[in-house]
N, C-alpha and C positions, 0 to 999 in steps of 0.2 A: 415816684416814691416806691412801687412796686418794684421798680426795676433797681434799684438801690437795694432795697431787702434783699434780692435774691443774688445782689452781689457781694454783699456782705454776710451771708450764709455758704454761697456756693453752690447751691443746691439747685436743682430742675426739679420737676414733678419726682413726685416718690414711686418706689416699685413697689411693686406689688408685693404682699407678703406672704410668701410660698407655703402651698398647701400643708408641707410637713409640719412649719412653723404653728399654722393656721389650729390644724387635728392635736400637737403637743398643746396649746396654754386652752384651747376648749378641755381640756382636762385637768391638768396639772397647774391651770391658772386659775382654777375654783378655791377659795378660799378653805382652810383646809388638809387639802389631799397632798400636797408637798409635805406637809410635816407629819401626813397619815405616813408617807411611801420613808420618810428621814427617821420615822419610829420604828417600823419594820427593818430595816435598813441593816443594825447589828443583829437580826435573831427573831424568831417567831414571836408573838404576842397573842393573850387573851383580850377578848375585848376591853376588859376592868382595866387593865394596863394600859391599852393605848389610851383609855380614856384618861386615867391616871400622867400618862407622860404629855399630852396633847392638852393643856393648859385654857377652859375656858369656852370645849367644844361639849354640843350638847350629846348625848346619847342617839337623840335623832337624827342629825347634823355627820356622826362617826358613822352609823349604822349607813347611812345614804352613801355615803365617799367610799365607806367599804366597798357597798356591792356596784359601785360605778366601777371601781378600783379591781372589781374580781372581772365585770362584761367586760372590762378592756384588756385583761390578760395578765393584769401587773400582780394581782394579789390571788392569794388562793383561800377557801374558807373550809377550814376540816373539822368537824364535828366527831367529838368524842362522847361515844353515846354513856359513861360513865358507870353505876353515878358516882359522882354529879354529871349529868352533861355538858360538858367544855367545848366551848369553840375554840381554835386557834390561827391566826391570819398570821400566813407569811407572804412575802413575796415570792413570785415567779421568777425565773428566768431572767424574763424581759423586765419586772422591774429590778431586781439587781444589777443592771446594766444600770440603770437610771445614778448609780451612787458615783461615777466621776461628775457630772455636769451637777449634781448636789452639790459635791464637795469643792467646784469647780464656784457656784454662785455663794456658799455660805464665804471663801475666803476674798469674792469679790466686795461682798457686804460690810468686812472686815474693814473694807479698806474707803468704800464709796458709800455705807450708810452708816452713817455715826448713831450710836445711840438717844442721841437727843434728836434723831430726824424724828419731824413730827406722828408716822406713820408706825413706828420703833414697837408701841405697844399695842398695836393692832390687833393683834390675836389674842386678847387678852382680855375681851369684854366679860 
């Protein structure tokens, strides 16, 4: 029987899944921080805003992804000492690089996750 599955798959043992792979979705696989980096994306933001565009995320929840989002290089956090005192989170460099392989899986989604997939309203609790 085993030996039928794996002829009927084609497949041998699996590779490994490379370290770059590995370091990208321990970040960007956090629930979250993809639509944190897709809101920064067109233009700087205050905090109220991201919270505002980011549908359903708590203050605790934005505040945490931010400063992951800033140790890791992708966002930067400027304080504007006012008054009022304003924060504003852009991205870096490095994450506006991140906006082809965004723009790369939202028009995969388009096509390979329908809106009625069960998972569709996720972000949304």
């Amino acid at each position: 029987m085993a030996e039928k599955q794996r002829d009927l798959h084609g497949a041998g043992p699996c590779r490994p899944v490379g370290e770059g792979m590995t370091r990208v979705f321990a970040l960007l696989g956090k629930r979250w921080t993809g639509l944190i980096v897709a809101a920064l994306m067109p233009h700087p933001a205050h905090f109220v805003d991201l919270r505002r565009a980011i549908p359903g995320i708590s203050e605790r929840m934005l505040s945490d992804r931010l400063t992951e989002l800033a140790a890791a290089g992708l966002v930067l956090r400027e304080v504007d000492e006012g008054p009022p005192l304003r924060v504003t989170y852009r991205l870096t460099d490095a994450g506006a690089a991140l906006d082809p392989a965004l723009q790369e899986l939202a028009a995969w989604a388009k096509v390979h996750l329908p809106q009625s997939w069960p998972c569709a309203g996720a972000g949304r609790e």
